[in-house]
N, CA, C and O atoms as a GROMACS GRO file, in nm:
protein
  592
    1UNK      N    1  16.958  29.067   6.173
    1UNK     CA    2  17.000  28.954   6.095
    1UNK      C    3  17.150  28.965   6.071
    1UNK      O    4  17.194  29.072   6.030
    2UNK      N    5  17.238  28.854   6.096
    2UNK     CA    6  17.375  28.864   6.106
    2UNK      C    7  17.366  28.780   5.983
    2UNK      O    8  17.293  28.682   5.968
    3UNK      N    9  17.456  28.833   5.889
    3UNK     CA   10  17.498  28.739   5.738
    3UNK      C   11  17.682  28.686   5.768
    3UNK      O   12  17.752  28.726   5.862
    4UNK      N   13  17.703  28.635   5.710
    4UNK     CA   14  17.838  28.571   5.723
    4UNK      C   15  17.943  28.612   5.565
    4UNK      O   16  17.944  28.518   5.487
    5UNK      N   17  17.989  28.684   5.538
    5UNK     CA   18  18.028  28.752   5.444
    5UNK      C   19  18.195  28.673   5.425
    5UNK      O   20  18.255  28.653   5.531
    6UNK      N   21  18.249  28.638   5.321
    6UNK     CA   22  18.356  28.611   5.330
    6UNK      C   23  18.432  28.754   5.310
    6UNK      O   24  18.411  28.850   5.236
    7UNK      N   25  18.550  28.720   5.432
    7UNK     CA   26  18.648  28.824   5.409
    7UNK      C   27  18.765  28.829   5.278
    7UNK      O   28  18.801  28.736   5.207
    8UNK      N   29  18.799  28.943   5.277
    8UNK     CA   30  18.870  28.979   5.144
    8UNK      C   31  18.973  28.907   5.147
    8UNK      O   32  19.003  28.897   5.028
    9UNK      N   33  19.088  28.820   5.236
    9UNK     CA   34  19.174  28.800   5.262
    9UNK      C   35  19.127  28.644   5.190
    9UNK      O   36  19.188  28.577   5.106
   10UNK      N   37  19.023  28.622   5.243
   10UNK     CA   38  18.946  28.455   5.192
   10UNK      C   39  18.937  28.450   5.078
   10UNK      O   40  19.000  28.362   5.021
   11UNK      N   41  18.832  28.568   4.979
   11UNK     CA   42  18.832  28.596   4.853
   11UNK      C   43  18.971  28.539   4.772
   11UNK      O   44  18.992  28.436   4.707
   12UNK      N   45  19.057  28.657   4.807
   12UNK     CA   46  19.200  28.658   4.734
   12UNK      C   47  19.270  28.517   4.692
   12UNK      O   48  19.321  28.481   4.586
   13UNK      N   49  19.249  28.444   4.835
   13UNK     CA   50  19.310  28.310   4.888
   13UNK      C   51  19.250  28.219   4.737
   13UNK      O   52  19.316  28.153   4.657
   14UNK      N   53  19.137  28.240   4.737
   14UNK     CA   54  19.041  28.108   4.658
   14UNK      C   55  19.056  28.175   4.522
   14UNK      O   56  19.050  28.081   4.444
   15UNK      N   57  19.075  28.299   4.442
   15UNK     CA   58  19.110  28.325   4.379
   15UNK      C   59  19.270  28.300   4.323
   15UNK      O   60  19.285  28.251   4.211
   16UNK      N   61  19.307  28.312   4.350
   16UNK     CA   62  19.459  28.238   4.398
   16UNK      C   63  19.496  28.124   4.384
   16UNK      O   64  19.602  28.098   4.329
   17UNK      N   65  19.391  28.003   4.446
   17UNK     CA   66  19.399  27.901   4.398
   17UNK      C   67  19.346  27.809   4.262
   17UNK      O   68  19.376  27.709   4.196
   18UNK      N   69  19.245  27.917   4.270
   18UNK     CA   70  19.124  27.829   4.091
   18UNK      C   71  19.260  27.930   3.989
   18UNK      O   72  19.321  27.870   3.900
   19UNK      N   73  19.287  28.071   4.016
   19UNK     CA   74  19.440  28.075   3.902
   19UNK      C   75  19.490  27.969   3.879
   19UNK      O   76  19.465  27.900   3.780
   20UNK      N   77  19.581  27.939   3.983
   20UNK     CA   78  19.749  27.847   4.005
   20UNK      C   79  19.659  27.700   3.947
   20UNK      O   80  19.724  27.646   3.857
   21UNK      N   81  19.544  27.635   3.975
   21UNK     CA   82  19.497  27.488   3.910
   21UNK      C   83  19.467  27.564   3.766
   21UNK      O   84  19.486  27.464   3.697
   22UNK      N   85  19.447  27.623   3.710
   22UNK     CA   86  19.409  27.612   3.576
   22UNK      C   87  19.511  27.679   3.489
   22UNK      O   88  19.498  27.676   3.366
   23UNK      N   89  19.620  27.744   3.553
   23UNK     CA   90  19.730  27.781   3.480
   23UNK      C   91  19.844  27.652   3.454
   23UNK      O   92  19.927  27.651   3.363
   24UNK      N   93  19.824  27.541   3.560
   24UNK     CA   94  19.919  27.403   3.583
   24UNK      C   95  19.847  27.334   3.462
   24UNK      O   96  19.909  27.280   3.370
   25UNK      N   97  19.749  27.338   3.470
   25UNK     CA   98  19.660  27.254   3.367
   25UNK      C   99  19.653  27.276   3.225
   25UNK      O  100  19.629  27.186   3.145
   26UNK      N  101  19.681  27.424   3.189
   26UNK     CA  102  19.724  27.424   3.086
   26UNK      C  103  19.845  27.463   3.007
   26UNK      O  104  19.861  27.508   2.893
   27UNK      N  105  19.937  27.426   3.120
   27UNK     CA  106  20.074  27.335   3.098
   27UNK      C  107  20.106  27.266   2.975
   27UNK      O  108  20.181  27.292   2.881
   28UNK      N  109  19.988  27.120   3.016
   28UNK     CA  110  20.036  26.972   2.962
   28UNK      C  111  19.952  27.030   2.790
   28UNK      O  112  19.855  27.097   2.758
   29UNK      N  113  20.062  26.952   2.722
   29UNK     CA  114  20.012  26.908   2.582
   29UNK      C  115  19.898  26.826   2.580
   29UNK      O  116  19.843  26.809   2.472
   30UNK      N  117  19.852  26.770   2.686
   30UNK     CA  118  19.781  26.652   2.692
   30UNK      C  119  19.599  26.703   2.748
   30UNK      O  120  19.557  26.818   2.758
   31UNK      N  121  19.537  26.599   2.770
   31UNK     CA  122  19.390  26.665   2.757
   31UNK      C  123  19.326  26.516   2.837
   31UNK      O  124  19.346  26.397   2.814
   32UNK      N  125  19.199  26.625   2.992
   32UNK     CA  126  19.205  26.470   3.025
   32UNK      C  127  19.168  26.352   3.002
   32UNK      O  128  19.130  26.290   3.102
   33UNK      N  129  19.164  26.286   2.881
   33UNK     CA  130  19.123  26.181   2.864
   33UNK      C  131  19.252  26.085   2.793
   33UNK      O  132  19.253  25.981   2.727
   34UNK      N  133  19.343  26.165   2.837
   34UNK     CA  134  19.468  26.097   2.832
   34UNK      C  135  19.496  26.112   2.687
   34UNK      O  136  19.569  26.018   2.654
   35UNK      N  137  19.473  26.185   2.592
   35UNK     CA  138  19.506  26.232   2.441
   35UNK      C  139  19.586  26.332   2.436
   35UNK      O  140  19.562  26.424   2.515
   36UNK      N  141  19.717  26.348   2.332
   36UNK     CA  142  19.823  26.454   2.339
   36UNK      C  143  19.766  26.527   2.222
   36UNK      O  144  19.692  26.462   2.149
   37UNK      N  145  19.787  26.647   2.195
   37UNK     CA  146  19.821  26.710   2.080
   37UNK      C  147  19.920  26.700   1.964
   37UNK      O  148  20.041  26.689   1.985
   38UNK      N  149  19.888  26.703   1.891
   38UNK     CA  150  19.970  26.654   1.726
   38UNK      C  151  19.885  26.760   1.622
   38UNK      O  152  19.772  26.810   1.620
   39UNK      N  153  20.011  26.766   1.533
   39UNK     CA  154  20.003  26.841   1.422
   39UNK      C  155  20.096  26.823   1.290
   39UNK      O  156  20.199  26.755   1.288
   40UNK      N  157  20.048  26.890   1.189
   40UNK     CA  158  20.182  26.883   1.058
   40UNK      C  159  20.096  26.893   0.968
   40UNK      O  160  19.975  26.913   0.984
   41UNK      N  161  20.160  26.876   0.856
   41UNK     CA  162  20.152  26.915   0.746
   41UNK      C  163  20.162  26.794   0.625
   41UNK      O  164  20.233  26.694   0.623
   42UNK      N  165  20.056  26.848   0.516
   42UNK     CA  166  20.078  26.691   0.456
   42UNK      C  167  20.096  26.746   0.281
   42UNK      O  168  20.006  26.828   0.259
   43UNK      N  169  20.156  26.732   0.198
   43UNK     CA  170  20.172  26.753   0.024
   43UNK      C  171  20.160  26.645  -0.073
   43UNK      O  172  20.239  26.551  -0.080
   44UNK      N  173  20.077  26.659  -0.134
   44UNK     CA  174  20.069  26.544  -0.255
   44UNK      C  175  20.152  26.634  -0.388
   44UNK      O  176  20.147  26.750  -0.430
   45UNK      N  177  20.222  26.519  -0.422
   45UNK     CA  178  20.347  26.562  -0.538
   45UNK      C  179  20.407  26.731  -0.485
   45UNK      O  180  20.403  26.832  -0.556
   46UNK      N  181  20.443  26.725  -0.387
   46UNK     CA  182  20.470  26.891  -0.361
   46UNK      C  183  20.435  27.050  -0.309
   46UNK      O  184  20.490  27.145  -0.254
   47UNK      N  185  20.283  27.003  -0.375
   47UNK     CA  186  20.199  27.093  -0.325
   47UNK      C  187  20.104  27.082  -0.222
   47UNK      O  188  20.029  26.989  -0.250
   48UNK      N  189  20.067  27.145  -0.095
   48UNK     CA  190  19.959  27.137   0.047
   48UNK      C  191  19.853  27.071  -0.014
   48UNK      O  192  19.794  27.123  -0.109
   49UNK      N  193  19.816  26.942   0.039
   49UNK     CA  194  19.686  26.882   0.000
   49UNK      C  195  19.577  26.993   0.040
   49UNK      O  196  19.574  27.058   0.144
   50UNK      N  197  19.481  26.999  -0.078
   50UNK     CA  198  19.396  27.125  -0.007
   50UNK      C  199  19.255  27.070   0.081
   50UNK      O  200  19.181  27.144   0.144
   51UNK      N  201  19.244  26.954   0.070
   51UNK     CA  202  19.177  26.920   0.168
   51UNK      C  203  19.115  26.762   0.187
   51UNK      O  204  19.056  26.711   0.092
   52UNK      N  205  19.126  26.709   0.279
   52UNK     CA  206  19.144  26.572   0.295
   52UNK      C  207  19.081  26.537   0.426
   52UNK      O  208  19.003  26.613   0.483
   53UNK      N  209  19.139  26.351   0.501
   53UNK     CA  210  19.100  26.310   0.607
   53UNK      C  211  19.247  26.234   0.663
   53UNK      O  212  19.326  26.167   0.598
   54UNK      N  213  19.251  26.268   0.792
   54UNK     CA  214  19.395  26.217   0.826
   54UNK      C  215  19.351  26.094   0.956
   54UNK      O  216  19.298  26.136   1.059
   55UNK      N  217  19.377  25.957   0.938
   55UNK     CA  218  19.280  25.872   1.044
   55UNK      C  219  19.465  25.837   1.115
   55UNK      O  220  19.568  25.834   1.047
   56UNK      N  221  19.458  25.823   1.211
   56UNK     CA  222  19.561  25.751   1.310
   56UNK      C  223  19.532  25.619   1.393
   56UNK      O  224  19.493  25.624   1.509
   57UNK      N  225  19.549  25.536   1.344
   57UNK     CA  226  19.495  25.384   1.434
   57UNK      C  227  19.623  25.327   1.525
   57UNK      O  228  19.745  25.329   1.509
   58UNK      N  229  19.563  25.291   1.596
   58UNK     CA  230  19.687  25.188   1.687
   58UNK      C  231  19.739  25.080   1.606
   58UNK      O  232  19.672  25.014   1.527
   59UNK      N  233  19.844  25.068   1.627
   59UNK     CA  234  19.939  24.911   1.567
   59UNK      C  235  19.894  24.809   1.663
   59UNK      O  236  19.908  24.690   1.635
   60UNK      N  237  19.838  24.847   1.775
   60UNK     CA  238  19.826  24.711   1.894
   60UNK      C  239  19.638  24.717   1.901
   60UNK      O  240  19.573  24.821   1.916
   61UNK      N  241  19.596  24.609   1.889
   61UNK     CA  242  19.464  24.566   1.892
   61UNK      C  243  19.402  24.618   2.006
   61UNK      O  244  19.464  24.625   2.112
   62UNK      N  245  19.255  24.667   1.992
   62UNK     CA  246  19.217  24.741   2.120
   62UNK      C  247  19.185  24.832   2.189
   62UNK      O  248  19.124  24.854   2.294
   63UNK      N  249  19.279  24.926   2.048
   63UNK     CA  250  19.288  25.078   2.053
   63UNK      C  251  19.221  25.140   1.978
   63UNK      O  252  19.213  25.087   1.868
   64UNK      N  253  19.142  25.272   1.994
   64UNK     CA  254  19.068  25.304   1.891
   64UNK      C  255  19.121  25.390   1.800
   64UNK      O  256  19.212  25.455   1.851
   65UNK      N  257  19.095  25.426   1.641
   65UNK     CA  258  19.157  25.513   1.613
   65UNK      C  259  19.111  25.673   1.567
   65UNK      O  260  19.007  25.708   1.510
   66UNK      N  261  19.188  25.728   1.597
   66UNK     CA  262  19.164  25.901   1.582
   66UNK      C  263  19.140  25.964   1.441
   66UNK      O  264  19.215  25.930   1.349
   67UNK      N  265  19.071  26.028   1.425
   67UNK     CA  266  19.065  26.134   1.291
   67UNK      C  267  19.044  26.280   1.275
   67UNK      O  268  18.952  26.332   1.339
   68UNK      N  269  19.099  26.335   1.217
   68UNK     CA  270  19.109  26.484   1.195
   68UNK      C  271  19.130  26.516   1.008
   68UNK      O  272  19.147  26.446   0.908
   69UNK      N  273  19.116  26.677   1.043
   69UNK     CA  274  19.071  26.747   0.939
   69UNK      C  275  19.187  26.767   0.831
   69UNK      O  276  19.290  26.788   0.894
   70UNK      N  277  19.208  26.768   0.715
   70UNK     CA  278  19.334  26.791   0.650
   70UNK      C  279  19.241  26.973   0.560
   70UNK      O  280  19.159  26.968   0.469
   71UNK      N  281  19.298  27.125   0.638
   71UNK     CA  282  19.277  27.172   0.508
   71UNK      C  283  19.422  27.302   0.477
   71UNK      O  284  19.486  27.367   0.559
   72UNK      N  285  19.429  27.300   0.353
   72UNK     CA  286  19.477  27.380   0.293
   72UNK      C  287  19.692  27.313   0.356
   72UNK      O  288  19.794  27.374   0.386
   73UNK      N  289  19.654  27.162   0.346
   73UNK     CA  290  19.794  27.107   0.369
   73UNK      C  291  19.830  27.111   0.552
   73UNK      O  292  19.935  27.071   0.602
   74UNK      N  293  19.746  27.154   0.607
   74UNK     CA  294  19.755  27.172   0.756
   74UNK      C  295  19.628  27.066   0.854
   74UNK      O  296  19.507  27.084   0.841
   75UNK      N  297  19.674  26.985   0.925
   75UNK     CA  298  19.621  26.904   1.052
   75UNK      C  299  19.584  26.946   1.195
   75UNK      O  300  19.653  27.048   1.198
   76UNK      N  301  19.536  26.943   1.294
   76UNK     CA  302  19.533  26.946   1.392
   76UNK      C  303  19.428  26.884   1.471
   76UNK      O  304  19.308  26.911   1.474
   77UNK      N  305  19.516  26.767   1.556
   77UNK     CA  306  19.407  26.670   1.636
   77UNK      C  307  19.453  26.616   1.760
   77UNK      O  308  19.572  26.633   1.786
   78UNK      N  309  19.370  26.544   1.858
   78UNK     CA  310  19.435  26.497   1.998
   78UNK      C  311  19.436  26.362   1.928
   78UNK      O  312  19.356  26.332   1.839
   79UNK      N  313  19.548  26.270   1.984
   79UNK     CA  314  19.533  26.144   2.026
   79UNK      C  315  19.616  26.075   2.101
   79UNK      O  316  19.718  26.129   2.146
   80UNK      N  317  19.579  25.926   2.130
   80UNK     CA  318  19.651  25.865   2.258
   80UNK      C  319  19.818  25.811   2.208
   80UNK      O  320  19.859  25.744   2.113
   81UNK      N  321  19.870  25.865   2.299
   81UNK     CA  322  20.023  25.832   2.235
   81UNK      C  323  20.027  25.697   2.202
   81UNK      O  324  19.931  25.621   2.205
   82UNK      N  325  20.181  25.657   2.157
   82UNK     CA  326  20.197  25.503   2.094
   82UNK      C  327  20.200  25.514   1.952
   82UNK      O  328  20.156  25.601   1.877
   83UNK      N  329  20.262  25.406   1.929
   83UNK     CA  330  20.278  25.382   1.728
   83UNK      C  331  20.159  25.354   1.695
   83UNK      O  332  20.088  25.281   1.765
   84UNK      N  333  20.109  25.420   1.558
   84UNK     CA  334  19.996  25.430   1.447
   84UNK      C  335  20.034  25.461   1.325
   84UNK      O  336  20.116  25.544   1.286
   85UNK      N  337  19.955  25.375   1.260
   85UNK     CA  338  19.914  25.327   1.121
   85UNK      C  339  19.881  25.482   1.076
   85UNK      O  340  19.796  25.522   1.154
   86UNK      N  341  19.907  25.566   0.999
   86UNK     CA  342  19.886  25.716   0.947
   86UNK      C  343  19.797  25.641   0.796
   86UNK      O  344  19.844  25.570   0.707
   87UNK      N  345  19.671  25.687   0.815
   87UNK     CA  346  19.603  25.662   0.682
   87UNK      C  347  19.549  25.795   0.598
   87UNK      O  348  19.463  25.859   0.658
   88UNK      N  349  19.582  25.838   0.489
   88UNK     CA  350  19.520  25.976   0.437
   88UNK      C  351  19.454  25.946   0.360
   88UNK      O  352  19.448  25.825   0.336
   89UNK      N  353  19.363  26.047   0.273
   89UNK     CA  354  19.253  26.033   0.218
   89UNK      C  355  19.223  26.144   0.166
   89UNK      O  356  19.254  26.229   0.250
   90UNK      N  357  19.173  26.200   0.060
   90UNK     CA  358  19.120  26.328  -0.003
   90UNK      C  359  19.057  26.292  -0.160
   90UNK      O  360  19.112  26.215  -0.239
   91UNK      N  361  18.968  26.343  -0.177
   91UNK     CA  362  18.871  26.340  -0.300
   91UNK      C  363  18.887  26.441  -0.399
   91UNK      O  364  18.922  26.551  -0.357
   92UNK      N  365  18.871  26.428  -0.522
   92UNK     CA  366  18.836  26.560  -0.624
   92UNK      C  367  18.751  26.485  -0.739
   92UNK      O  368  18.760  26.372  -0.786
   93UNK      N  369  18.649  26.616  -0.770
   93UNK     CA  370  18.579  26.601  -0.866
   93UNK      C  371  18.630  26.559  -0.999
   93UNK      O  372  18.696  26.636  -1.070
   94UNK      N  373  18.594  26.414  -1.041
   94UNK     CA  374  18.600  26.430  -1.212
   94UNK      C  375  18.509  26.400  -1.284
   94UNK      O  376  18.412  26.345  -1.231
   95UNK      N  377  18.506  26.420  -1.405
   95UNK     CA  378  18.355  26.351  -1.478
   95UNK      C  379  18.389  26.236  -1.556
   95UNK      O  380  18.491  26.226  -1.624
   96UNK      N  381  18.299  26.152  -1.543
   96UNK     CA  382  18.264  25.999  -1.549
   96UNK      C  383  18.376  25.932  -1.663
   96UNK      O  384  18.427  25.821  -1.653
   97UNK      N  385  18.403  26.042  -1.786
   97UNK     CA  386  18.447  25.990  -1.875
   97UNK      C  387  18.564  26.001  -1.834
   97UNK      O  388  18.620  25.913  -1.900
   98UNK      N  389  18.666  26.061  -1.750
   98UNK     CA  390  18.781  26.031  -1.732
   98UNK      C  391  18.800  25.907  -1.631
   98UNK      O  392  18.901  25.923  -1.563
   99UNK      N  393  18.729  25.785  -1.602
   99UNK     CA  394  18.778  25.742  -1.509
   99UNK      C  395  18.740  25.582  -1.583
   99UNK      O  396  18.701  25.546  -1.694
  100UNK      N  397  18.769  25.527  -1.478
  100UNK     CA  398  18.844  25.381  -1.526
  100UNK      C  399  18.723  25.292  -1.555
  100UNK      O  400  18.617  25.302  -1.494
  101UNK      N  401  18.750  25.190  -1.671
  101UNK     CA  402  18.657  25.108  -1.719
  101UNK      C  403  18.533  25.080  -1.620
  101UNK      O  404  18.416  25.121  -1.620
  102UNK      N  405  18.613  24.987  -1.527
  102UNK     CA  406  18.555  24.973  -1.403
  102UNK      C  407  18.469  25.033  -1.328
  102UNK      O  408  18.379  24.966  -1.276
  103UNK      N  409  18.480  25.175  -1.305
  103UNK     CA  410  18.386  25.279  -1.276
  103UNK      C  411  18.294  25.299  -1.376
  103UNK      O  412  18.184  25.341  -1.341
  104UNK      N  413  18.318  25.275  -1.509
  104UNK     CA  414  18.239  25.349  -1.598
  104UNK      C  415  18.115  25.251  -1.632
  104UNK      O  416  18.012  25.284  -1.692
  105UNK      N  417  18.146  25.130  -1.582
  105UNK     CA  418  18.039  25.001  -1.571
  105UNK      C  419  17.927  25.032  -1.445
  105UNK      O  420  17.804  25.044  -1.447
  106UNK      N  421  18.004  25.037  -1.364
  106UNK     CA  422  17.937  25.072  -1.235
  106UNK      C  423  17.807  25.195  -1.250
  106UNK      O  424  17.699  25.191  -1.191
  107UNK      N  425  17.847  25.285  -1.329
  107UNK     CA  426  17.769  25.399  -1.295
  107UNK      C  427  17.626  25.393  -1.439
  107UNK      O  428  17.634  25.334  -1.546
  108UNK      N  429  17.530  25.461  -1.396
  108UNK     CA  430  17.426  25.485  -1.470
  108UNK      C  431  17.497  25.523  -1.632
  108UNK      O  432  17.602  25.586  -1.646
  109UNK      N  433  17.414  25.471  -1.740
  109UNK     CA  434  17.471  25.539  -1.889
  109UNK      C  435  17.432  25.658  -1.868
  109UNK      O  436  17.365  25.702  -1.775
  110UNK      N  437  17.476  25.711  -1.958
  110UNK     CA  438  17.428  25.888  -1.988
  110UNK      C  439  17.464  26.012  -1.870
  110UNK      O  440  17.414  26.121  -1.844
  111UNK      N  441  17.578  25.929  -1.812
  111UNK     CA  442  17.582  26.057  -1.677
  111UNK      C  443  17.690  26.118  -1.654
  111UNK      O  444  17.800  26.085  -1.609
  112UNK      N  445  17.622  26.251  -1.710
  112UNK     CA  446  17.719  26.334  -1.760
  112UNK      C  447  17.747  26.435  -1.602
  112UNK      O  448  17.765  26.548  -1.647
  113UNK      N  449  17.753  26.440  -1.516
  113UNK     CA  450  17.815  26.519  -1.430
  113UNK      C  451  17.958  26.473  -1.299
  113UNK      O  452  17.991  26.360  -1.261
  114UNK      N  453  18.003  26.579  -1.266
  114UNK     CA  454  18.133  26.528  -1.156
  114UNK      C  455  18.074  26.406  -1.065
  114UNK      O  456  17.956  26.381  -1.037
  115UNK      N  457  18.183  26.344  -1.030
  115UNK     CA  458  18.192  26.266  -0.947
  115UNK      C  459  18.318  26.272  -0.843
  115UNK      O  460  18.434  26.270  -0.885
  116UNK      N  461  18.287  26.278  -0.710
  116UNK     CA  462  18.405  26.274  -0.621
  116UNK      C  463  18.472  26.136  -0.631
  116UNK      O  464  18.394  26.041  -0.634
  117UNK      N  465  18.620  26.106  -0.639
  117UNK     CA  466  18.746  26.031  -0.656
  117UNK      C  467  18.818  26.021  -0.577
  117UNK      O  468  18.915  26.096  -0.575
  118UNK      N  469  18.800  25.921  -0.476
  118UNK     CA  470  18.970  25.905  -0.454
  118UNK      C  471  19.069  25.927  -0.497
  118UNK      O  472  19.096  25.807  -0.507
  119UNK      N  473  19.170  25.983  -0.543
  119UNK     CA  474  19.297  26.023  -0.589
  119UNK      C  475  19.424  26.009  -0.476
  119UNK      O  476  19.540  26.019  -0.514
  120UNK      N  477  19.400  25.992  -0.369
  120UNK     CA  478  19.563  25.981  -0.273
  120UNK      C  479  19.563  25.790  -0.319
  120UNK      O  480  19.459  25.724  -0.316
  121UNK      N  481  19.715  25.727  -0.362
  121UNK     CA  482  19.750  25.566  -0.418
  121UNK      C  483  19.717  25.526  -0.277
  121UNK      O  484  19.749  25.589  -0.176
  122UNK      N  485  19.630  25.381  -0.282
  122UNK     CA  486  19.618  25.263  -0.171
  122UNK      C  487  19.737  25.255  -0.074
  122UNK      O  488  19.744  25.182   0.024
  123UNK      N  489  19.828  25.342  -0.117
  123UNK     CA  490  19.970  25.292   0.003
  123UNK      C  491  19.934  25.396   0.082
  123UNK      O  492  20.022  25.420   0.164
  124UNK      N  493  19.816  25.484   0.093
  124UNK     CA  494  19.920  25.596   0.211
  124UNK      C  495  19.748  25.603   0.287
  124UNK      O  496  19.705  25.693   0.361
  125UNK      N  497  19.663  25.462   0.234
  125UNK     CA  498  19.535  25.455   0.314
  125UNK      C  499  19.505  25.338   0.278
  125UNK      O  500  19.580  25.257   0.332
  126UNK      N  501  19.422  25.289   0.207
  126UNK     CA  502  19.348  25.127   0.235
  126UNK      C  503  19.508  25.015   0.267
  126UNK      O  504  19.510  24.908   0.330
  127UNK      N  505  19.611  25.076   0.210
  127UNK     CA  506  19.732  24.969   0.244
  127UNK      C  507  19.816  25.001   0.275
  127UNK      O  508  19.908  24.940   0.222
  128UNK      N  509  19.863  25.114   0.379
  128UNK     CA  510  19.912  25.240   0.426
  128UNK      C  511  20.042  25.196   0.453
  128UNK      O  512  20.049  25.084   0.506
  129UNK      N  513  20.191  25.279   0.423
  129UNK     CA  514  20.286  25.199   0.459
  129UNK      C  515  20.362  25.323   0.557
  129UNK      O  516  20.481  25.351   0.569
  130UNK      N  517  20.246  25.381   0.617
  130UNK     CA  518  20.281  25.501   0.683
  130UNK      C  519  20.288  25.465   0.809
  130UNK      O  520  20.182  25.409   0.836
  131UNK      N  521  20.368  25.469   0.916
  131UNK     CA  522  20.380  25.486   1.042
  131UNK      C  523  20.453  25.545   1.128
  131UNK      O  524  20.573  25.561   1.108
  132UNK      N  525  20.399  25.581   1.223
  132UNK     CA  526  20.434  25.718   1.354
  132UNK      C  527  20.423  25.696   1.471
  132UNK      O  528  20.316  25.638   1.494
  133UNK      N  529  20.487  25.715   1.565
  133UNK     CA  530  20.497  25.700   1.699
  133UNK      C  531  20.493  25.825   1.769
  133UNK      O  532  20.581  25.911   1.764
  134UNK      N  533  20.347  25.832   1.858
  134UNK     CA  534  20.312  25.937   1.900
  134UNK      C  535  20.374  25.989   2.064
  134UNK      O  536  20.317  25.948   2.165
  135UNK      N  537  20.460  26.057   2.070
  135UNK     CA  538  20.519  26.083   2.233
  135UNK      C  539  20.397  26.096   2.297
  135UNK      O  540  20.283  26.093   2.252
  136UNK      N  541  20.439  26.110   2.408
  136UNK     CA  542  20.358  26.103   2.568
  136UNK      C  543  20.347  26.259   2.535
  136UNK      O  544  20.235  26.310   2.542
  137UNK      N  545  20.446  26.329   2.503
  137UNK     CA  546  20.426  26.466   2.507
  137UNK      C  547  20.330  26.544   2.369
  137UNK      O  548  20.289  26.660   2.361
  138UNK      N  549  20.317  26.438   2.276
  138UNK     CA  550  20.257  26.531   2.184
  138UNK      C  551  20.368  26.552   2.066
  138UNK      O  552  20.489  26.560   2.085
  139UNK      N  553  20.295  26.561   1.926
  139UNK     CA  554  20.418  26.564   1.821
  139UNK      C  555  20.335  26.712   1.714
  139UNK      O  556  20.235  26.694   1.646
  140UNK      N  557  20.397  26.823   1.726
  140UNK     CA  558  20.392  26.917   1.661
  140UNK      C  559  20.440  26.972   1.538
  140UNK      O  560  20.422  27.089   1.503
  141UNK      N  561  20.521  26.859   1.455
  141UNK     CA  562  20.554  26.899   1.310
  141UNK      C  563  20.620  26.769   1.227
  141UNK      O  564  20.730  26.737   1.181
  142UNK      N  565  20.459  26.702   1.236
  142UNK     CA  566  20.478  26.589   1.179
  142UNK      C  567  20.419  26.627   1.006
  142UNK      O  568  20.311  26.681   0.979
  143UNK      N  569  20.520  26.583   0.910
  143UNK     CA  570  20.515  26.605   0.758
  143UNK      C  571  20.548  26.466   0.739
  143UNK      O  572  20.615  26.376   0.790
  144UNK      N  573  20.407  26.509   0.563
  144UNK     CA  574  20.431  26.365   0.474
  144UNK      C  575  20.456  26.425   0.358
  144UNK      O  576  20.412  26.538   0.377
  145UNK      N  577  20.500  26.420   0.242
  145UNK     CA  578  20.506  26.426   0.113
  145UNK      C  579  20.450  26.318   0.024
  145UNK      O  580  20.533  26.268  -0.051
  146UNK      N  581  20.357  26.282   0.018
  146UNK     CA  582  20.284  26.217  -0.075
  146UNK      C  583  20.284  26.190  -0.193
  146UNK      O  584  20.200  26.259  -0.251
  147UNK      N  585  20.352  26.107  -0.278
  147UNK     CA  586  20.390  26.111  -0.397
  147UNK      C  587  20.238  26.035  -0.518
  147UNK      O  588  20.180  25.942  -0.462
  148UNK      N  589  20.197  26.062  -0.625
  148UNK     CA  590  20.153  25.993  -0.681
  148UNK      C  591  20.179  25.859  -0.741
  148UNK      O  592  20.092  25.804  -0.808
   0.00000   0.00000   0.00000
């Protein structure tokens, strides 16, 4: 029985080549579905938001938009380059009696435990006056300071 064995010289060759394609490939900032890498950092009144939601939408109709993790004041997410709408978002517990008439109608009498809050102001999410333009290459130290 004669087997057909690749020679070592062949080996090397094809080794050689699956290297050199996956070392080119991870080159690009980019990922293939045509999404770059982005990152930064985000502070409400000063201090690292300790944990939140960071959404990125397109300015042009059509486009879908991206979301990632906010913790300890630090981001990291892919999306498709082009200008976007930056919307943030983060919650903290308060109890019932500190919060606004309005809420306090809404909720059951007698209820005495936390409730998660919006706390980041309507400008920097439901009416966001935040916007960013994402390179082809990817944007790695994008900061907001968030004021109350």
């Amino acid at each position: 029985m004669n087997r057909l064995l690749p020679n070592r010289s062949c080996t090397a060759v094809m080794f050689s080549l699956a290297l050199a394609v996956s070392l080119i490939g991870g080159c690009s900032n980019g990922s293939a579905d045509g999404t770059v890498a982005v990152s930064g950092n985000i502070t409400f009144d000063g201090q690292p938001l300790s944990s939140g939601k960071i959404i990125l939408e397109p300015t042009e109709p059509g486009g879908r938009p991206y979301a990632g993790s906010i913790h300890d004041g630090h981001f990291q997410m892919y999306v498709s380059p082009g200008q976007k709408v930056v919307r943030i978002t983060s919650t903290r517990y308060e109890a019932p009696q500190g919060l606004s008439k309005k809420a306090k109608t809404s909720m059951e009498v007698g209820m005495t435990q936390t409730i998660p809050v919006q706390f980041i102001p309507k400008r920097y999410n439901q009416q966001s006056e935040l916007k960013i333009k994402i390179d082809e290459v990817g944007n790695g130290d994008l900061a907001w300071d968030l004021k109350n």
